[in-house]
C-alpha positions as protocol buffer text, in pm:
chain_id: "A"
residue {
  index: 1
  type: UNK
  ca { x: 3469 y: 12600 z: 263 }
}
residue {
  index: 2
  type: UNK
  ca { x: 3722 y: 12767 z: 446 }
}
residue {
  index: 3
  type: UNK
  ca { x: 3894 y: 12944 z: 193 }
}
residue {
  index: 4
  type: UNK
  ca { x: 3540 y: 13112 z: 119 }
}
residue {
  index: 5
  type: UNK
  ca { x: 3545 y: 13300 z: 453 }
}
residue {
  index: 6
  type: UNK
  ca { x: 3798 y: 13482 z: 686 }
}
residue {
  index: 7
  type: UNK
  ca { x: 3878 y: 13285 z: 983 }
}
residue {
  index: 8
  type: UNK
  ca { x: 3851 y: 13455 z: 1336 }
}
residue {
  index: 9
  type: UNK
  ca { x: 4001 y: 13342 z: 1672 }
}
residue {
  index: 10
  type: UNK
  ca { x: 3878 y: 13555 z: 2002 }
}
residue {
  index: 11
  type: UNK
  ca { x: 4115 y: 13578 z: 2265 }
}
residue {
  index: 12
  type: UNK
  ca { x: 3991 y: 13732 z: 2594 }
}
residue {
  index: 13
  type: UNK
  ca { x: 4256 y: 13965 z: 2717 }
}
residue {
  index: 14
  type: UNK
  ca { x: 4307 y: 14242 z: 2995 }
}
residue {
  index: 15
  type: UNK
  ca { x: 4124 y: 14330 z: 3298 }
}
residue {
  index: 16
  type: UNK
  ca { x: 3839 y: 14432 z: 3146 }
}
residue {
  index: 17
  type: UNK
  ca { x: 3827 y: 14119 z: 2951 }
}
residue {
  index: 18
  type: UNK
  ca { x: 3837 y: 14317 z: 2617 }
}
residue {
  index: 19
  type: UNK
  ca { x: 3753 y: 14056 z: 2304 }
}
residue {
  index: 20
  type: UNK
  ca { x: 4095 y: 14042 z: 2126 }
}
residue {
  index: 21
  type: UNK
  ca { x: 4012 y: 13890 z: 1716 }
}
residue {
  index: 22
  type: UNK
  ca { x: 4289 y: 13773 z: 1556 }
}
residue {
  index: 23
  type: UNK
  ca { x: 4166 y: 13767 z: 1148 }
}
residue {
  index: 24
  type: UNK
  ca { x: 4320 y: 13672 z: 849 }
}
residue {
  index: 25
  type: UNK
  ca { x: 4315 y: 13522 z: 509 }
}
residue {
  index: 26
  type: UNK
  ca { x: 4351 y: 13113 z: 564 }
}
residue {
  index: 27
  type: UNK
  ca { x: 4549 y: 13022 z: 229 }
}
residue {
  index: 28
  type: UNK
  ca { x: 4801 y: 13345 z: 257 }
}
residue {
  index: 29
  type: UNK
  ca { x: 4786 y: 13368 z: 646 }
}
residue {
  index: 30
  type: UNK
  ca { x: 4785 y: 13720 z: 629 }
}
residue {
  index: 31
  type: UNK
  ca { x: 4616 y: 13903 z: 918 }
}
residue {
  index: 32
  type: UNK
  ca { x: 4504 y: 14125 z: 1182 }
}
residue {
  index: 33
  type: UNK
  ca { x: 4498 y: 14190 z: 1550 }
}
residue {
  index: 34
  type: UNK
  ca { x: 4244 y: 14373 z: 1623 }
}
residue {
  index: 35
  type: UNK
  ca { x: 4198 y: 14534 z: 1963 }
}
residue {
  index: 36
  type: UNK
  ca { x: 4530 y: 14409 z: 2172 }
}
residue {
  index: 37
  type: UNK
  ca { x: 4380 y: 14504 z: 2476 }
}
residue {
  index: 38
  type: UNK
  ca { x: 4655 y: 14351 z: 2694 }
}
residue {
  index: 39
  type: UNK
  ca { x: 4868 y: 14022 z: 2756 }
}
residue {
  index: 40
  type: UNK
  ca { x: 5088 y: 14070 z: 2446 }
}
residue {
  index: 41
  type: UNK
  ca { x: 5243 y: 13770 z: 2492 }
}
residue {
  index: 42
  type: UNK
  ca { x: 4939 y: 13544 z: 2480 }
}
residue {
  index: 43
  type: UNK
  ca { x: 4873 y: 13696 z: 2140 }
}
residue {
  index: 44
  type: UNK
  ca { x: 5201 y: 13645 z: 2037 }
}
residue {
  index: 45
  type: UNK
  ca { x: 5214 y: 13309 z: 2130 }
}
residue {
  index: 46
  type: UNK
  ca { x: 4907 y: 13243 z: 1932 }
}
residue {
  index: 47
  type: UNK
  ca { x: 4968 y: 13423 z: 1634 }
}
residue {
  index: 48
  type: UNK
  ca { x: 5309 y: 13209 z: 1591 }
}
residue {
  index: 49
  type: UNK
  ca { x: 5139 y: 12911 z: 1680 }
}
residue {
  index: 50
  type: UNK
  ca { x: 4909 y: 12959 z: 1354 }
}
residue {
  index: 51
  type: UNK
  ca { x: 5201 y: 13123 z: 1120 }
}
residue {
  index: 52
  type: UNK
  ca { x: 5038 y: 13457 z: 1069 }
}
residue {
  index: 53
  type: UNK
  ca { x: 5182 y: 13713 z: 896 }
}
residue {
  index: 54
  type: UNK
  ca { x: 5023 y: 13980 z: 1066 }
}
residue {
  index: 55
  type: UNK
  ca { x: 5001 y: 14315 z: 818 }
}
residue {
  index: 56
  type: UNK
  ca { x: 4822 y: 14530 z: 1098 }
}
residue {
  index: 57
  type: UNK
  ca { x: 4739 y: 14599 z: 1466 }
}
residue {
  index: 58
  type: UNK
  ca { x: 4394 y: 14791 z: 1452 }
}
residue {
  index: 59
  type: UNK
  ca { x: 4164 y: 14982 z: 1685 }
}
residue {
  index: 60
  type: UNK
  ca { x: 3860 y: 14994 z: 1714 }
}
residue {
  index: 61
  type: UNK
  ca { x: 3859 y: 15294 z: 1912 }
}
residue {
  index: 62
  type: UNK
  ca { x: 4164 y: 15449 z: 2180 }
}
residue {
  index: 63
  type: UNK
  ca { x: 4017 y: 15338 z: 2473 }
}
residue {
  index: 64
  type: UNK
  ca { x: 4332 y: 15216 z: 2659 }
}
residue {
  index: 65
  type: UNK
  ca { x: 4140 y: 14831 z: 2771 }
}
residue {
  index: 66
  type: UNK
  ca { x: 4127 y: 14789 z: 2394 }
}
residue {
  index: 67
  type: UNK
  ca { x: 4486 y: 14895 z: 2270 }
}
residue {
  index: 68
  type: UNK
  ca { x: 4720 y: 14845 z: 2569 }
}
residue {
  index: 69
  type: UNK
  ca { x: 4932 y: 14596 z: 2413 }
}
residue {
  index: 70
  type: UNK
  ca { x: 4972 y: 14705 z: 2065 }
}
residue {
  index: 71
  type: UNK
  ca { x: 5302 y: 14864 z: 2112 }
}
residue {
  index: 72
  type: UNK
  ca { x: 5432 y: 14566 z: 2272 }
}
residue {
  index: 73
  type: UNK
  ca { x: 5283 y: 14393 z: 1965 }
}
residue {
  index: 74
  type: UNK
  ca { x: 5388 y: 14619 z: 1698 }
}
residue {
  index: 75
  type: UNK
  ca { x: 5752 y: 14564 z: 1866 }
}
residue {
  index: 76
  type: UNK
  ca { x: 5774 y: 14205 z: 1842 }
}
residue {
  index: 77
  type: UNK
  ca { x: 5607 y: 14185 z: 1506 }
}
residue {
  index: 78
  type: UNK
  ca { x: 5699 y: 14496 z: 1312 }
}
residue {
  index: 79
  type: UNK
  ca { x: 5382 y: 14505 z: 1215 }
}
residue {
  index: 80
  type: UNK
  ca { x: 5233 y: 14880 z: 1208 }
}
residue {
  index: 81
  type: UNK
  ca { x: 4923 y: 14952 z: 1447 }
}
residue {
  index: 82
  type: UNK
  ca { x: 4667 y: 15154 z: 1312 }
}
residue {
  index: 83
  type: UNK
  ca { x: 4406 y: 15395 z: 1459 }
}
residue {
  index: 84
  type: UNK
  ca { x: 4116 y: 15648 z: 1378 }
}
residue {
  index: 85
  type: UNK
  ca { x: 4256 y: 15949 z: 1359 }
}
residue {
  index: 86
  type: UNK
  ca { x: 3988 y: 16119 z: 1577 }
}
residue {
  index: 87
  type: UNK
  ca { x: 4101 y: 15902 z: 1860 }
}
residue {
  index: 88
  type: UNK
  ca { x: 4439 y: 15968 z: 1820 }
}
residue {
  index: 89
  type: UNK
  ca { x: 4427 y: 16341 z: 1827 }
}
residue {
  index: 90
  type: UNK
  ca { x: 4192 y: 16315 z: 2182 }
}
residue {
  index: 91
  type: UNK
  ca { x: 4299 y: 15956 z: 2354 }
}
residue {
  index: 92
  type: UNK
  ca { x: 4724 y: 16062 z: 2268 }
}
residue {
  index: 93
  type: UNK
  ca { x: 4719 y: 16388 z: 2218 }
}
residue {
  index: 94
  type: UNK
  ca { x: 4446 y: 16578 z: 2354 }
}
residue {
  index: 95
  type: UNK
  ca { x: 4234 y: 16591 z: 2664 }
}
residue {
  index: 96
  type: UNK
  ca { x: 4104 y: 16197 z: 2676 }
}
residue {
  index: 97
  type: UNK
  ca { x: 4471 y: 16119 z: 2739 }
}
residue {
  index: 98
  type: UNK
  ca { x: 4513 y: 16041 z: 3083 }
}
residue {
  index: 99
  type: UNK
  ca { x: 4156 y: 15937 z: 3128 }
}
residue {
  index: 100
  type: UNK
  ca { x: 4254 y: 15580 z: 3141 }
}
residue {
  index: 101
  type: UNK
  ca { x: 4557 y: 15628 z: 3355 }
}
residue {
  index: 102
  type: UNK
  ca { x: 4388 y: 15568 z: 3689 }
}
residue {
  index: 103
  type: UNK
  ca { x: 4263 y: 15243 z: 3577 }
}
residue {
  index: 104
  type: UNK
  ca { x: 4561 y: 15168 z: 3571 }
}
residue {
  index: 105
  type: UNK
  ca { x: 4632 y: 15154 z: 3234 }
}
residue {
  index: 106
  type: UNK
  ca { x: 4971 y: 15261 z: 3064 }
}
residue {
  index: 107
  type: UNK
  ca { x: 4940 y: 15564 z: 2875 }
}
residue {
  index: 108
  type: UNK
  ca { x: 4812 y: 15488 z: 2518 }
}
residue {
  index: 109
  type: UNK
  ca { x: 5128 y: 15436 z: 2232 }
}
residue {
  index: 110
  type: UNK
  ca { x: 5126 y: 15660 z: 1970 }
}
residue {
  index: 111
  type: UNK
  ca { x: 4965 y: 15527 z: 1601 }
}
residue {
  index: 112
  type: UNK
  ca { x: 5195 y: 15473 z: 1305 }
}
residue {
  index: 113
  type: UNK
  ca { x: 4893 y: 15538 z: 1046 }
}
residue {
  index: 114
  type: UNK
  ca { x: 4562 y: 15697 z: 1075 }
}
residue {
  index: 115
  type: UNK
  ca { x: 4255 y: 15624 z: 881 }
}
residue {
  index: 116
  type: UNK
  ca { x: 3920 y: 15706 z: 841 }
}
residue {
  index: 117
  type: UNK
  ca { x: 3594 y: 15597 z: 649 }
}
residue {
  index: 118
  type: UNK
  ca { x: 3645 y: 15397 z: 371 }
}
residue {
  index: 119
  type: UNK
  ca { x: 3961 y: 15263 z: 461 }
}
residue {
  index: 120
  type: UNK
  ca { x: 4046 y: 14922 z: 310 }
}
residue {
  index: 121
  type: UNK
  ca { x: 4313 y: 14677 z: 516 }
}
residue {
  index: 122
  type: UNK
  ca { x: 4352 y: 14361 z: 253 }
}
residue {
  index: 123
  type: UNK
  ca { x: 4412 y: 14065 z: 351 }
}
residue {
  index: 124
  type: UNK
  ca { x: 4475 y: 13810 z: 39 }
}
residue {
  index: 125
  type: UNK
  ca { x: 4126 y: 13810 z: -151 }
}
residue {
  index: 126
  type: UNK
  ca { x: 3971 y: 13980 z: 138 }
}
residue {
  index: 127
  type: UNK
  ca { x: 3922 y: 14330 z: 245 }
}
residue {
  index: 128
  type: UNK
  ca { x: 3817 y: 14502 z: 570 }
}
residue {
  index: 129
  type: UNK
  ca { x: 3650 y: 14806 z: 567 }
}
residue {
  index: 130
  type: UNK
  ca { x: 3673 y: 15067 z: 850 }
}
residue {
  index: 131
  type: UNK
  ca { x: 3283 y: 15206 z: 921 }
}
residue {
  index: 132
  type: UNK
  ca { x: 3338 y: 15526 z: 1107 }
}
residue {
  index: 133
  type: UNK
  ca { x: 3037 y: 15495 z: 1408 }
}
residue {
  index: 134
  type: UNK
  ca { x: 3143 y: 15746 z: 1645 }
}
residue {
  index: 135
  type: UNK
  ca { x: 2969 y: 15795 z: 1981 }
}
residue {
  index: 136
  type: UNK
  ca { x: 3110 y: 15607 z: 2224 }
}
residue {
  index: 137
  type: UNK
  ca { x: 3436 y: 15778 z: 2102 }
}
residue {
  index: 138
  type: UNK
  ca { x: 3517 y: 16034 z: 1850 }
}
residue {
  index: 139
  type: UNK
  ca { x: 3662 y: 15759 z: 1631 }
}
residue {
  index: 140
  type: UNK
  ca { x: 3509 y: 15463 z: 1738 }
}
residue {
  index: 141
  type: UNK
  ca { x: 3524 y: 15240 z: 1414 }
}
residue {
  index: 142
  type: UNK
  ca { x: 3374 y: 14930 z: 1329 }
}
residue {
  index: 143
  type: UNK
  ca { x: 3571 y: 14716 z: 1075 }
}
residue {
  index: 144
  type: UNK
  ca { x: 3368 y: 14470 z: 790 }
}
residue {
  index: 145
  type: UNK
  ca { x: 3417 y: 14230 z: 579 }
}
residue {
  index: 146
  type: UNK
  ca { x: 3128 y: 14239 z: 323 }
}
residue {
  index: 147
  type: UNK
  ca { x: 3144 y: 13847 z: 263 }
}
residue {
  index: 148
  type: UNK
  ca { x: 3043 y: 13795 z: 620 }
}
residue {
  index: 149
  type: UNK
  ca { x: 3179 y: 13926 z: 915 }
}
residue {
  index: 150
  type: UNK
  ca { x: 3191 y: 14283 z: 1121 }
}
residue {
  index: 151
  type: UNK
  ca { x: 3409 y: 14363 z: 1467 }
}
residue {
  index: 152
  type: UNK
  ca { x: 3209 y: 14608 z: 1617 }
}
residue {
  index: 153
  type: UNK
  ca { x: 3419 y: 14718 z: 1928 }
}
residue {
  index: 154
  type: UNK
  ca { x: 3223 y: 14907 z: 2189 }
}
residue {
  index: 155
  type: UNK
  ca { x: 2974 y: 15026 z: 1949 }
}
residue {
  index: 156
  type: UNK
  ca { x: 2731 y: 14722 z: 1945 }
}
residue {
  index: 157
  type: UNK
  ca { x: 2736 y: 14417 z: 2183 }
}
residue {
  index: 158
  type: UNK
  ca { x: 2516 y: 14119 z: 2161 }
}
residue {
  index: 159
  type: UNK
  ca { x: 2203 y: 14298 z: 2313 }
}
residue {
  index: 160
  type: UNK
  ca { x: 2389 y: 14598 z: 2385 }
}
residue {
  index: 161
  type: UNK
  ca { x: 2533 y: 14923 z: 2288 }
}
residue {
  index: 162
  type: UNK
  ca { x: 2858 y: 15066 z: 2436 }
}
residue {
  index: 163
  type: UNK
  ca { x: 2850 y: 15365 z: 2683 }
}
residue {
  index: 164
  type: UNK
  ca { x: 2858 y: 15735 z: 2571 }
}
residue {
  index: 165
  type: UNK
  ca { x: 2931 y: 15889 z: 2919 }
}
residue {
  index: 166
  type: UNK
  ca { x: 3301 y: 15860 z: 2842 }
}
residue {
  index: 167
  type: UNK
  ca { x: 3534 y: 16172 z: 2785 }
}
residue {
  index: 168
  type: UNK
  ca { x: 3410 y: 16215 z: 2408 }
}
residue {
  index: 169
  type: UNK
  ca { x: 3154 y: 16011 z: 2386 }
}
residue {
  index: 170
  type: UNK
  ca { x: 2789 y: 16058 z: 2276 }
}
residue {
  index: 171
  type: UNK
  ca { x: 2510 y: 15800 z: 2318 }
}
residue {
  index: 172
  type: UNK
  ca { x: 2267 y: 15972 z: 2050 }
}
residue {
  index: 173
  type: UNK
  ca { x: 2536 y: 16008 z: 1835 }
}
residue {
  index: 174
  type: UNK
  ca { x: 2604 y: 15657 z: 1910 }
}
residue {
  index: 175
  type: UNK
  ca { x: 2272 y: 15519 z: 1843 }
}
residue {
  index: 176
  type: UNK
  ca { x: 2261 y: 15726 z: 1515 }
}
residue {
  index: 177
  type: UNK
  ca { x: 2584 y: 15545 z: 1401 }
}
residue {
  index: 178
  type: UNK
  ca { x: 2473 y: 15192 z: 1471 }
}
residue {
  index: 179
  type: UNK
  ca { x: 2117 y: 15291 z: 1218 }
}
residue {
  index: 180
  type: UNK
  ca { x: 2283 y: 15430 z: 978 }
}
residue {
  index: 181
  type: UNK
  ca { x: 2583 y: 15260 z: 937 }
}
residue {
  index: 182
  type: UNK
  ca { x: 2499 y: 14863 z: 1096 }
}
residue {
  index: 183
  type: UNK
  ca { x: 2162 y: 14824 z: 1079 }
}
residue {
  index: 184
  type: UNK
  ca { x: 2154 y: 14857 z: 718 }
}
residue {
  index: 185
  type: UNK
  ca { x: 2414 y: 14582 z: 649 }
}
residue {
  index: 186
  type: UNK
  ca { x: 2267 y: 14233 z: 544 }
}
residue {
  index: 187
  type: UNK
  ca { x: 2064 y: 14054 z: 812 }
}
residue {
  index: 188
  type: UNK
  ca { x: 2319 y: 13773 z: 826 }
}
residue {
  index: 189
  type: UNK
  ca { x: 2617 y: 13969 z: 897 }
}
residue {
  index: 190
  type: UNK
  ca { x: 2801 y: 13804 z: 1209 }
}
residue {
  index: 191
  type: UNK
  ca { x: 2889 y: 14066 z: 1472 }
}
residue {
  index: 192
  type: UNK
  ca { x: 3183 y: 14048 z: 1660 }
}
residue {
  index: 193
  type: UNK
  ca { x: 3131 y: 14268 z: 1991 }
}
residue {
  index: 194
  type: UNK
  ca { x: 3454 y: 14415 z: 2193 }
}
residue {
  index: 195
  type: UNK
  ca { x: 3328 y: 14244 z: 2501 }
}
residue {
  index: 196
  type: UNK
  ca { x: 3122 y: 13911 z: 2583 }
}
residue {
  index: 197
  type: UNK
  ca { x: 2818 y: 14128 z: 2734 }
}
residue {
  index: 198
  type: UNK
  ca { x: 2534 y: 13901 z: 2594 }
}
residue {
  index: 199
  type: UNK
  ca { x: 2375 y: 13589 z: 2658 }
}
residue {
  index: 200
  type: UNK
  ca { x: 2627 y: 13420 z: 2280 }
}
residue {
  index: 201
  type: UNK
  ca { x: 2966 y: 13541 z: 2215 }
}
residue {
  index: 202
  type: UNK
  ca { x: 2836 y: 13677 z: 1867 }
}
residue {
  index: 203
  type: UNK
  ca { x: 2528 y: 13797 z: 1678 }
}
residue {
  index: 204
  type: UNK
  ca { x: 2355 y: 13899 z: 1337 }
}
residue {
  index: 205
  type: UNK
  ca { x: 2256 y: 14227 z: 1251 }
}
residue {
  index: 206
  type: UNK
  ca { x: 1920 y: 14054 z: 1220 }
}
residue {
  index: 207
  type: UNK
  ca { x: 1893 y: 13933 z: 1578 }
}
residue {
  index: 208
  type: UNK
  ca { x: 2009 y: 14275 z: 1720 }
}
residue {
  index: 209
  type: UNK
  ca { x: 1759 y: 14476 z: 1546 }
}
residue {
  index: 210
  type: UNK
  ca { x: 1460 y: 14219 z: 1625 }
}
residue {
  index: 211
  type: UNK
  ca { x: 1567 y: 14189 z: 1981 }
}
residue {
  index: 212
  type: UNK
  ca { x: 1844 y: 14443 z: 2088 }
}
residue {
  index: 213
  type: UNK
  ca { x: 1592 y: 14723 z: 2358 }
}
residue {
  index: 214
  type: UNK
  ca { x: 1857 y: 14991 z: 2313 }
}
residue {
  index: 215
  type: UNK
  ca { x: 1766 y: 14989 z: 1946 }
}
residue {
  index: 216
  type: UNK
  ca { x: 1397 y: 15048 z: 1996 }
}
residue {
  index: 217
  type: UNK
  ca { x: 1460 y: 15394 z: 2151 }
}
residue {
  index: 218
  type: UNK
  ca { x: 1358 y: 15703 z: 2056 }
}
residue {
  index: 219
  type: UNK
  ca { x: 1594 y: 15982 z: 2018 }
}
C-alpha cells in the first residue's frame, strides 16, 4: 500500500543533471527536497502540483551541482535548507568555496541548520536518518529511511562510487564509508544515487555489493 512506504519523485535538474528526490509522507504530504541542484522553478512547480508541505531542503553534500537552487527554494517556500556541517564550514566558509565557481556555479547559500550522524528529519510516521559517509566530501551524507529507501548522493551510484579527487575528498575514505555504513543495511534497501550513472535509475544494496567492481577493491 502506499501509505506503507514514502513516495519519491526524481527530477533531473542542472547541468550536470544532478538527481533532484522530492520525498514525503503520502497521507500528511509532508516532505523533502533533497539535493536542489538547479531549476528552482521546476521543483516548485512540482512540489505545488502535489500539495507538499515541504519541512526541509537537504544536502547530501555542498557540492554546488547538488545545492544551487536551495536558496531560491528555501525563499519561495520558507522552508529551512539543511546541510552537514563539515560541508558547510569548507564548501561556504573555508577553502572548497570557490571551487565550483568556474563551473559556473553561483556561490553556495549559506545553511540555516547543521546536522550530523544520527540526525532524524520526520516526516508523518516516517523518519530519515542522515548516515555520515564522508569521502567524496567532508560531509557527504547519505539519508535512510529504514522501511525501505536510502538517497545516497555522490557516495554510491548504480555500479559506481563518486569521485574523491575533489577539494576534500578521499576515495579510501570513501570506500570505507560505503562498507561500513551501506553495505551493512538490508539487501533490499532501494538506493537512490545523485546521478543516473548506471545501466537502472536505482539499485539494492544487494545488487551493488554482488556486482558493483569498485566494491571489490582492496584498500
Amino acid at each position: 500500500m502506499a501509505g506503507d512506504y514514502l513516495q519519491v519523485e526524481t527530477m533531473v535538474v542542472g547541468p550536470l543533471a544532478v538527481c533532484c528526490y522530492l520525498v514525503y509522507d503520502p497521507e500528511s504530504l509532508e516532505g523533502v527536497v533533497i539535493d536542489p541542484g538547479g531549476e528552482a522553478e521546476k521543483i516548485l512547480t512540482r512540489v505545488r502540483e502535489l500539495g507538499l508541505r515541504v519541512k526541509w531542503i537537504l544536502g547530501t553534500h555542498g557540492h554546488a551541482d547538488h545545492v544551487a537552487a536551495a536558496g531560491e527554494i528555501r525563499q519561495a517556500l520558507g522552508a529551512p535548507y539543511a546541510l552537514h556541517w563539515a560541508d558547510e564550514e569548507f564548501f561556504v566558509h573555508g577553502p572548497g568555496a570557490g571551487v565550483f565557481l568556474s563551473w559556473g556555479f553561483p556561490p553556495n547559500p549559506p545553511a540555516d541548520e547543521t546536522f550530523e550522524e544520527g540526525r532524524t528529519f520526520p516526516l508523518g510516521p516516517f523518519h530519515l536518518r542522515v548516515l555520515h559517509t564522508p569521502g567524496h566530501s567532508p560531509g557527504s551524507v547519505c539519508f535512510y529511511d529504514d522501511r525501505r529507501f536510502l538517497f545516497t548522493g555522490d557516495t554510491l551510484f548504480v555500479g559506481a562510487v563518486g569521485r574523491g579527487d575533489l577539494p576534500g575528498g578521499d576515495y579510501f575514505q570513501m570506500l570505507r564509508s560505503i562498507r561500513e555504513k551501506l553495505l551493512v543495511l538490508p539487501e533490499d534497501t532501494v538506493v537512490f544515487p545523485g546521478h543516473d550513472y548506471g545501466d537502472r535509475p536505482t539499485s539494492t544494496i544487494g545488487r551493488e555489493k554482488r556486482e558493483n567492481p569498485f566494491l571489490n577493491e582492496e584498500f
